[in-house]
C-alpha positions as CSV (number, residue, x, y, z in Angstrom):
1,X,11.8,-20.0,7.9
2,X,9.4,-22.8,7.8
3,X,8.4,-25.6,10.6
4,X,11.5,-28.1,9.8
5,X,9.8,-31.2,8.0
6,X,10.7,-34.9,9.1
7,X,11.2,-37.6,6.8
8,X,8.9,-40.6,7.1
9,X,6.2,-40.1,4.6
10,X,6.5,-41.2,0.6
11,X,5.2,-37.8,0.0
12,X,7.2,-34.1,0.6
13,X,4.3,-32.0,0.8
14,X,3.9,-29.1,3.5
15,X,0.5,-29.0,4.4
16,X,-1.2,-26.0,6.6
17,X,-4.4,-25.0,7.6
18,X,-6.2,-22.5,9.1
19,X,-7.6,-23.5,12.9
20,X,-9.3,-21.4,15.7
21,X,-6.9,-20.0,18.7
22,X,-6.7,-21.8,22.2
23,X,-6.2,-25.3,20.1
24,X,-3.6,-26.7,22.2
25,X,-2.8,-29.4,19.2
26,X,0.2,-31.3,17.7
27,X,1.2,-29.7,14.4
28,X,0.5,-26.1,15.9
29,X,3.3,-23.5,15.0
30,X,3.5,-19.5,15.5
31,X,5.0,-17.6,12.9
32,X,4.6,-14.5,14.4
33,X,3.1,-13.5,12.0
34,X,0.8,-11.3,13.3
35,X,1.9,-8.0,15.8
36,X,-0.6,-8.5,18.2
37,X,0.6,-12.5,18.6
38,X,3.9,-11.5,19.3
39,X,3.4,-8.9,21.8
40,X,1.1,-11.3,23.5
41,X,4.6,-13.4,24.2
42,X,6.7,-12.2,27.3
43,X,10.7,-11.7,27.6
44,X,11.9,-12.4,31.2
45,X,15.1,-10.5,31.6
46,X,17.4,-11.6,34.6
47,X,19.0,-8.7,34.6
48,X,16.2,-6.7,36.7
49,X,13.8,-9.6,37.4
50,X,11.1,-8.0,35.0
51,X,9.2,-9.0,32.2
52,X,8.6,-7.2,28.7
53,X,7.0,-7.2,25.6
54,X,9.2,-8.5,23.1
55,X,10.6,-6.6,20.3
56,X,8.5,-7.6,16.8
57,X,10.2,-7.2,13.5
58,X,8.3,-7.9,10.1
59,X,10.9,-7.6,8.2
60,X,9.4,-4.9,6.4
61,X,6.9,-6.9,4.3
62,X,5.5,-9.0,7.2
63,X,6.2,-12.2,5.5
64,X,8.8,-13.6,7.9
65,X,8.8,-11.7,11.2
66,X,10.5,-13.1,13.9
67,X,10.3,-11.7,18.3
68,X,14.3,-10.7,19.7
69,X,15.5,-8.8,22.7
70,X,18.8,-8.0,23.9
71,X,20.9,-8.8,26.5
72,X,22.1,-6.1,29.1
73,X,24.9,-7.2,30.7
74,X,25.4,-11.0,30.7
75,X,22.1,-11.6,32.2
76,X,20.4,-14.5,30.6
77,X,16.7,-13.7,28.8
78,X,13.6,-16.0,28.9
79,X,10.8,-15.9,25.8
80,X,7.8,-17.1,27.6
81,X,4.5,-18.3,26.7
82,X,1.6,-18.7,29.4
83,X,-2.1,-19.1,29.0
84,X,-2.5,-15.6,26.9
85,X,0.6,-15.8,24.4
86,X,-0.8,-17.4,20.7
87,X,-4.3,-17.5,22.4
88,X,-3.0,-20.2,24.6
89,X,-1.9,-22.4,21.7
90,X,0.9,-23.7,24.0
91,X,-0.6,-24.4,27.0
92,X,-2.4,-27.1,28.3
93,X,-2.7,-30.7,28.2
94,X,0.3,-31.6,25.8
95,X,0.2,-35.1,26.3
96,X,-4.1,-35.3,25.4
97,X,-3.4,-32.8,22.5
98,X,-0.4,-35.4,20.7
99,X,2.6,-33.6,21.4
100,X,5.7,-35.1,21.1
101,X,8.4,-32.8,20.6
102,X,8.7,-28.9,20.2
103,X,11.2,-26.5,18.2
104,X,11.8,-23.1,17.1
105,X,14.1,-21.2,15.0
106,X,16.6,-19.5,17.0
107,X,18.6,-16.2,16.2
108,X,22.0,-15.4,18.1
109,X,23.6,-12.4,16.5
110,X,27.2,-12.8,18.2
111,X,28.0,-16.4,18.6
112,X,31.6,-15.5,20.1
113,X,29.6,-14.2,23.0
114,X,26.7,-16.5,23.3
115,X,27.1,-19.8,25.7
116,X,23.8,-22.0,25.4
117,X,19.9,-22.4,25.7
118,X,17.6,-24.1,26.5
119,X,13.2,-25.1,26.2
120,X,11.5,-25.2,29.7
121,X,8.2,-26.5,30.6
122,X,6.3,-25.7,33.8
123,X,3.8,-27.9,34.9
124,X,1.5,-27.3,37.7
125,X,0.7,-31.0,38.3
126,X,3.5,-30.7,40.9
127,X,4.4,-26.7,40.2
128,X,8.1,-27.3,38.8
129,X,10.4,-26.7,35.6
130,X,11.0,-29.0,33.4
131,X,14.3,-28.4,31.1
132,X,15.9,-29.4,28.0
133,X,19.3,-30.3,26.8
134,X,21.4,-27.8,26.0
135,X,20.6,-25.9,22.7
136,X,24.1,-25.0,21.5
137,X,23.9,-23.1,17.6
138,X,27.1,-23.6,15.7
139,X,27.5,-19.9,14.2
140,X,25.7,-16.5,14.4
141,X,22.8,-16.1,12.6
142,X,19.5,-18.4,12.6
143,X,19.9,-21.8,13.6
144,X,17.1,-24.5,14.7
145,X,16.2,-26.3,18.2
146,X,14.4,-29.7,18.7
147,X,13.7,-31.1,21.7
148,X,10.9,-34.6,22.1
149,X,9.0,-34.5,25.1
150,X,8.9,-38.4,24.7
151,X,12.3,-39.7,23.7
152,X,14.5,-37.2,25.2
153,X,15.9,-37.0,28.8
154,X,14.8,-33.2,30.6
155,X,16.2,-31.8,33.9
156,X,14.5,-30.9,36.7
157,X,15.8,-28.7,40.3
158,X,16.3,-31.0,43.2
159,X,18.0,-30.1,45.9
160,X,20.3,-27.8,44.4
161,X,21.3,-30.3,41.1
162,X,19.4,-30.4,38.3
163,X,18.0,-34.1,37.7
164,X,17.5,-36.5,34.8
165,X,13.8,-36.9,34.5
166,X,11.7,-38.6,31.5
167,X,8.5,-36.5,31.1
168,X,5.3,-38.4,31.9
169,X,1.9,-38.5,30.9
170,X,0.7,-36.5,34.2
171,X,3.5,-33.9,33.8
172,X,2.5,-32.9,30.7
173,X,-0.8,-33.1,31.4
174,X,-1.4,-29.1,33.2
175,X,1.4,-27.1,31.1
176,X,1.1,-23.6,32.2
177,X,4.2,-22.2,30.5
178,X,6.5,-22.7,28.3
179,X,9.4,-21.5,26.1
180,X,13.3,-21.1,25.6
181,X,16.1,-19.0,27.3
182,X,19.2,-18.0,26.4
183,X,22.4,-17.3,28.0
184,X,25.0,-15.5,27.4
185,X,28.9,-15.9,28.0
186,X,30.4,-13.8,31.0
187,X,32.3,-11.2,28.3
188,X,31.2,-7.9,28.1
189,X,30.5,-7.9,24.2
190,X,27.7,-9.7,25.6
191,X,25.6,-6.7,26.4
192,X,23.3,-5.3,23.4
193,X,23.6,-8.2,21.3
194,X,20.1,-9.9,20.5
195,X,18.7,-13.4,20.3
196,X,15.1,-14.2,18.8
197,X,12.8,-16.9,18.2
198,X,10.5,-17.6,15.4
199,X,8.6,-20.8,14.2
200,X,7.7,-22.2,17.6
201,X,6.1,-25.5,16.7
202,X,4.6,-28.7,18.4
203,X,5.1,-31.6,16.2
204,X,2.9,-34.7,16.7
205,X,4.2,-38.0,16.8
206,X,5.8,-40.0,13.4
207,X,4.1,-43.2,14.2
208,X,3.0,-45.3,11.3
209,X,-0.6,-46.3,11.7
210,X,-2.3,-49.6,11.9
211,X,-3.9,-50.5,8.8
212,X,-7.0,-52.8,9.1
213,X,-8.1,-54.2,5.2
214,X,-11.9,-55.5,5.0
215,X,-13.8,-56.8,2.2
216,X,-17.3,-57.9,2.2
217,X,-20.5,-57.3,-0.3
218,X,-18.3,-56.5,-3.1
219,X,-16.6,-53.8,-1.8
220,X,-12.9,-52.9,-0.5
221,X,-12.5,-51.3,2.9
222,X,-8.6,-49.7,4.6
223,X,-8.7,-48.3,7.8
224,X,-6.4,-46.5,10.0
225,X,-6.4,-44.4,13.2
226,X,-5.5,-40.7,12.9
227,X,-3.3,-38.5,15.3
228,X,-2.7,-34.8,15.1
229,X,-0.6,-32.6,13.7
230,X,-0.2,-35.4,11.0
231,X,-1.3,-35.7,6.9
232,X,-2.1,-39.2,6.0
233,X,-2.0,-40.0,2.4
234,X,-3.0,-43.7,0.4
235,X,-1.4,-45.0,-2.5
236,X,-2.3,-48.1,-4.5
237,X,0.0,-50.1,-6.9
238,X,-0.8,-52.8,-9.1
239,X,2.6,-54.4,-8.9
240,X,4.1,-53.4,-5.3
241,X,7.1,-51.5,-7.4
242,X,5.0,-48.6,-9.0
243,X,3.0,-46.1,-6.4
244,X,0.2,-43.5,-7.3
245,X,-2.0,-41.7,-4.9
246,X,-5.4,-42.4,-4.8
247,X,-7.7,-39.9,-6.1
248,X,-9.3,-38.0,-3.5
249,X,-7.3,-40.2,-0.5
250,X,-4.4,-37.2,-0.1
251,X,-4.3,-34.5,2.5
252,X,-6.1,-36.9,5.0
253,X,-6.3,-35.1,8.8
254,X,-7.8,-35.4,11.9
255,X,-8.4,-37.1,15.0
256,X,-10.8,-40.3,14.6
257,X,-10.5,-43.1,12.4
258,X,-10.4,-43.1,9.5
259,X,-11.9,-45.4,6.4
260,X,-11.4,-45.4,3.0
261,X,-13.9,-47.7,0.8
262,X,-13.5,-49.0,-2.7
263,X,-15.9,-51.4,-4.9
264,X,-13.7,-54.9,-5.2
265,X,-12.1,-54.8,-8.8
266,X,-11.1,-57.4,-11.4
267,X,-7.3,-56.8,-10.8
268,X,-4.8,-57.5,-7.8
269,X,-4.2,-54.3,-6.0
270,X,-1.8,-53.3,-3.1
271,X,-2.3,-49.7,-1.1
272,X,-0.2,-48.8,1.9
273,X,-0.5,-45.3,3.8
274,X,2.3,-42.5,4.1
275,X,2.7,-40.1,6.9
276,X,4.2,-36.7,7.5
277,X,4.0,-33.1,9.7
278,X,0.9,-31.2,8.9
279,X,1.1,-27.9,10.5
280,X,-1.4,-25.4,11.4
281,X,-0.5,-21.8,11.6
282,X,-2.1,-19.7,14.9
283,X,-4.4,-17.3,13.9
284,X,-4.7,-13.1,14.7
285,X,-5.1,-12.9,18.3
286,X,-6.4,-10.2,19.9
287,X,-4.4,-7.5,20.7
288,X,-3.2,-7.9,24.5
């Protein structure tokens, strides 16, 4: 499975490229690709209070691994992501990096015996949990969850009841952890039957930039701010009903603004910018 695309640009194009590790960026995704990435991701089982590597499957062709564990008992189990799973990818400042919502693909292999999950977030701005709505799959097998950390409501433990909270800036500022649990029903099929993850993802925010047009000494200026994890593309039209893209103005990334310059023509011409997820796969870590 792929990062799941959202549907605000023109374009349908899945871009992906190739960064360092420890880039704690919007767009950023694990495939688990790689053994030594997921073994550097823990499993917290409640069912002894200890943590373990998770299992790694690669599908035989290592084209579309995924990390699972299984329950013992009706113990819930916690993938978790700290400072040394991904090289860190996950970790961090969220809110400097342009996250604005996170998913994975989820596996439940019995869903007759599976209640509900959930993402979590620990930030140590005030050293506390931050959690999701309820992730509830509708069948066994591979399903998706999407959570925003910007439009959604999370939970966190006060006295005893979890509380509606909307997460801030300074929250998400010193993430130290992060990931999903699962929990079972109280039945004993329970016990032995897995649950996974694969295609953890930040995605950046869908926000359509400002466009500033300039002309001066002849020549045509369009300029726009850029946030990560997202592909900008331009297209011009000469009658506002027929688009092309702009030769060498598609696959547009990056950070800083951005400015594209043309010489003035004869002719009337309209451009407008489209937006849409560019992810970025985590490199080969090394080995924990």
């Amino acid at each position: 499975m792929k990062p799941h695309l959202r549907s605000v640009a023109a374009s349908a194009v899945l871009w992906i490229a190739f960064v360092p590790a420890n880039a704690q960026l919007a767009g950023t995704y694990e495939p688990f690709t790689h053994q030594a990435n997921a073994e550097s991701w823990l499993v917290y089982d409640y069912a002894d209070g200890e943590f373990y590597t998770p299992l790694w499957d690669s599908a035989g062709d290592g084209r579309n691994p995924d990390i699972h564990f299984t329950f013992a008992g009706t113990n819930a189990l916690v993938f978790y992501a700290d400072e040394f799973s991904s090289g860190g990818a996950f970790v961090g400042d969220l809110a400097a990096a342009g996250v604005d919502a996170i998913s994975c693909d989820i596996f439940v292999e019995n869903i007759d015996s599976f209640d509900v999950g959930e993402f979590f977030l620990f930030s140590a701005t005030n050293n506390r949990y931050y959690v999701s709505e309820f992730i509830i799959p509708q069948a066994s097998g591979w399903d998706t969850a999407y959570a925003s950390l910007t439009e959604d409501t999370w939970y966190v433990l006060d006295n005893g009841a979890y509380v509606p909270v909307q997460l801030t800036g300074e929250i998400l500022s010193e993430i130290t952890a992060i990931g999903i649990t699962f929990y079972p029903l109280d039945v004993p099929e329970a016990d032995g039957k897995s649950v996974g993850i694969d295609n953890f993802t930040f995605y950046g925010a869908l926000v359509l930039p400002e466009i500033t047009p300039t002309a001066a000494g002849g020549l045509f200026q369009l300029s726009f701010d850029r946030r990560p994890g997202i592909g900008y593309s331009i297209q011009s039209s000469p009658d506002l009903a027929t688009w092309t893209l702009v030769p060498g103005e598609e696959f547009i990334t990056g950070n800083a603004p951005y400015t594209m310059t043309k010489p003035v023509g004869a002719a009337s011409q309209f451009f407008k910018v489209g937006i849409e997820d560019f992810f970025t796969p985590v490199p080969e870590v090394s080995a924990p």
